[in-house]
C-alpha positions in Angstrom: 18.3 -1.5 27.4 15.2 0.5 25.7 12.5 -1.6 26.4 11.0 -3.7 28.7 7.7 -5.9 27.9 5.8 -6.8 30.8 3.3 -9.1 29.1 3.3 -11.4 27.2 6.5 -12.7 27.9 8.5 -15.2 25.9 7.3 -18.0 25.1 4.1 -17.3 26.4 0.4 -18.5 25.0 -2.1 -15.8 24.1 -5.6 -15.5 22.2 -6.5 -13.6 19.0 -7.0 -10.3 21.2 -4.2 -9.4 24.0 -2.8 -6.3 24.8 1.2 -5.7 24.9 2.0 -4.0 28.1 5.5 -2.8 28.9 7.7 0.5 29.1 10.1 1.9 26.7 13.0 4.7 26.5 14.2 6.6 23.6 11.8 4.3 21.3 8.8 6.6 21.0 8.2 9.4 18.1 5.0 11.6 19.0 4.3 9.5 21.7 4.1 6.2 20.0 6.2 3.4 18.0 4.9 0.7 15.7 4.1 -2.7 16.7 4.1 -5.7 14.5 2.7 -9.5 14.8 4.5 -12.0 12.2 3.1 -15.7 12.1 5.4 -18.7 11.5 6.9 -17.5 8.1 7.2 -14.1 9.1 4.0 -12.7 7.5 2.3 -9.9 9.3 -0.8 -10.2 11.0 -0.9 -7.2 12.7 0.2 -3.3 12.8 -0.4 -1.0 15.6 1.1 2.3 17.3 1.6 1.4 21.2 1.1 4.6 23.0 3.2 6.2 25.7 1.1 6.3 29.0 2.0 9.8 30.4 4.5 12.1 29.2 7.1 10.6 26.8 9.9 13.4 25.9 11.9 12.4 28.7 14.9 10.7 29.2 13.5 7.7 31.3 11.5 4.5 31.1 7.7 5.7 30.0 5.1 2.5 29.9 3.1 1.9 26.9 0.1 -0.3 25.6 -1.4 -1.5 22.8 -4.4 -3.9 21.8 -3.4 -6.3 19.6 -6.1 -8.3 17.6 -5.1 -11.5 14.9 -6.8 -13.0 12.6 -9.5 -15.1 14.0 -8.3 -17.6 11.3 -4.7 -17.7 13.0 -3.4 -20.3 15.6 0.1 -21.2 16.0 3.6 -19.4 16.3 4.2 -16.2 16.0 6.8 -13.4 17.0 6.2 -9.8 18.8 8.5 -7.3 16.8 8.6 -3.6 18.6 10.6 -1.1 16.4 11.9 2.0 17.9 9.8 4.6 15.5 12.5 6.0 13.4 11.0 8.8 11.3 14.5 9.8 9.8 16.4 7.9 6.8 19.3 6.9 9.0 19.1 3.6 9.4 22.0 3.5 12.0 19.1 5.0 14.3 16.9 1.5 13.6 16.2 -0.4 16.5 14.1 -2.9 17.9 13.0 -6.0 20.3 11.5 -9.3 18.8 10.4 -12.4 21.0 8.7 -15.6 20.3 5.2 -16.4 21.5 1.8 -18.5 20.3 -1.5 -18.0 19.5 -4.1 -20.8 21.0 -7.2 -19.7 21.2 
């Protein structure tokens, strides 16, 4: 295990602005890995670097956080994708942690 997300959890109900606590090990590159929002068909509504809290070139859980802001158009499903940042071309190095969630208000 490489990641833990403390909030939101599965399944949980958010609004348009949240922030995605959590901790993470062997995910980050300079200190931060991308996070993604998909809606319902899997189109992105949002991008971000979450950022290592504290020093993250060791070999142990480090938390992160990121601010998250949708669409203020956007209610419904949607899925939390964290990718491990993988700045090489090996794609055997890819990894990451996706969950289910919604957007209600």
């Amino acid at each position: 295990e490489y990641i833990v997300v403390d909030l939101p959890f599965p399944g949980a109900v958010t609004g348009k602005e949240f922030k995605v606590i959590g901790k993470a090990r062997a995910f980050y590159f300079e200190g931060s890995f991308p996070v993604e929002v998909l809606d319902k068909d899997g189109k992105r509504l949002f991008i971000g670097p979450a950022q290592a809290i504290g020093e993250w070139m060791v070999d142990a859980f480090v938390p992160f956080e990121i601010d998250v802001k949708v669409p203020e158009t956007y209610i419904g499903p949607a899925t939390l994708v964290l990718h491990k940042d993988n700045p090489s071309d090996m794609r055997e190095l890819d990894a990451s942690m996706s969950f289910p969630f919604t957007i209600e208000y």
